[in-house]
C-alpha positions, 0 to 999 in steps of 0.5 A: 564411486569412480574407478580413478583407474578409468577413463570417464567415458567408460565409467559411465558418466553422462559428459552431455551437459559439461561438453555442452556447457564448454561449447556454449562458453567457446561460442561466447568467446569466439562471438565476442572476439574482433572479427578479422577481415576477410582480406586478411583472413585469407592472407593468413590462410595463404601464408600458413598453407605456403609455409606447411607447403615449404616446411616439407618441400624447402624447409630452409626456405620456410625456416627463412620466412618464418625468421622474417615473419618474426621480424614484422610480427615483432615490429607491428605488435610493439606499434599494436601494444603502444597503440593500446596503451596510448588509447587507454584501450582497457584490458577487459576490452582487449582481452574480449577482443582477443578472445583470452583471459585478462591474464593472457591479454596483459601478458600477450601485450606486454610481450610486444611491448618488450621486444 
């Protein structure tokens, strides 16, 4: 019987086969995600390390390109959204492309949709 009071690590419980069964699934999901391209990836990269770089040396500057990048991440995902919905892209697609539930899909398109 387990000690409700202890964390499973210290109840001497073997976490080898769930952890590794949890990897394996990850694996899955991020191997069946849509690859982005390398320009992009690293577009990304950069953006995310000049805008780490502004939070602590300009934090209105970054505060100003994040409202902006809203701007354009609100736009293009509301074309992205109608894109799929014009293409009759179906859900498990997207959702496998995203690397997310069904659930989480619908909702994450639905967000650009009614912005």
């Amino acid at each position: 019987m387990l000690d409700d009071q202890k964390p499973l690590y210290e109840a001497d419980v073997d976490l080898a086969a769930p952890i590794a069964d949890y990897q394996a699934n990850l694996t899955v999901v991020r191997d069946a995600a849509v690859p982005l391209p390398e320009p992009l990836t690293a577009l990304l990269t950069a953006l995310m390390e000049n805008l780490e770089t502004a939070a602590v040396k300009d934090p209105l500057v970054a505060l100003k390109a994040l409202a902006d990048l809203r701007y354009v991440i609100a736009g293009v995902g509301a074309d992205a959204a109608l894109a799929v919905q014009v293409g009759r892209i179906r859900i498990e697609t997207v959702a496998a492309a995203l690397g997310t539930s069904e659930a989480a899909a619908r909702r994450y398109l639905n967000r650009y949709r009614h912005m």
